[in-house]
N, C-alpha and C positions, 0 to 999 in steps of 0.2 A: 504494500500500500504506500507508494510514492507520491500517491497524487495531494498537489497543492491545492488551496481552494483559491481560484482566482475572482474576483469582481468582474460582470458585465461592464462592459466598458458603453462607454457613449453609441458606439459605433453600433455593440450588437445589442444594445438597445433599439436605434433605429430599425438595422436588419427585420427584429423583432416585429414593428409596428408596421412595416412593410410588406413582410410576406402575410401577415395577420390580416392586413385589408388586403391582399390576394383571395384569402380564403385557405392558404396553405394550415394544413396539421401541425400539433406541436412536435411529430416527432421528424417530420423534412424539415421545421427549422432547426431544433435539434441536432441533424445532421450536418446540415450546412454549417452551421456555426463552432461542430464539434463539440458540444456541451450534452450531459445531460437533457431527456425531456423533463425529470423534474426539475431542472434549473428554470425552464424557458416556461413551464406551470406555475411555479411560486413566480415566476417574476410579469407576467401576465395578472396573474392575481393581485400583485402588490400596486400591479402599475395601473389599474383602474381605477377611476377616478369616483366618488361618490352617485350616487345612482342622479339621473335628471330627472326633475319635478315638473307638475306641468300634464301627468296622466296619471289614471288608473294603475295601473303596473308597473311605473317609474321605469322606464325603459333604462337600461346597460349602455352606457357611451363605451364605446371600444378604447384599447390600447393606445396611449398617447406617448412616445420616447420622451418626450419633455417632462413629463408631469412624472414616469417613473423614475426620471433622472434626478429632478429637487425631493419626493419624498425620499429615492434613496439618500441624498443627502443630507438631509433633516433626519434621517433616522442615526444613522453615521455620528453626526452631531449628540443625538443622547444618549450614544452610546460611553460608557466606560466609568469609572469613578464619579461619584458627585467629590464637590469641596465640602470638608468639615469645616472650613471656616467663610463664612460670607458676610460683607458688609460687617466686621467685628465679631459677630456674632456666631456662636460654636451649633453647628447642625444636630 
């Protein structure tokens, strides 16, 4: 078990949103990208965006490379230690 875990990059993000409004499967993008299909499942999932308002059934807006790309980063962001001290103040 050599394998690293690498970050989607910007790039196969797009890839992602691309073949997706094709209509491509997650396991042909899967392959073209050489990842995992759970990689390209979890990251489809994360990269959707809140459902639209405005109907009965709140229709699903598809995969957006932009939008998966700030929540990956905001998440990135709360990841790891909090500070025990803030503003003077012991947490």
């Amino acid at each position: 078990m050599d394998k690293k875990y690498c970050h989607l990059s910007v790039e196969e993000r797009a890839v992602i949103m691309i073949e997706r409004s094709k209509g491509s499967s997650l396991r042909l993008i899967a392959r073209t990208l050489g990842r995992d299909a759970s990689t390209v499942s979890r990251e489809i999932r994360r990269g959707l965006p809140e459902r639209v308002e405005g109907s009965d059934e709140a229709a699903v807006v598809g995969y957006n490379a932009t939008t998966a790309s700030v929540t990956y980063r905001e998440r990135r962001r709360r990841c790891g230690r909090r500070c025990k001290l803030v503003e003077g103040t012991l947490l």
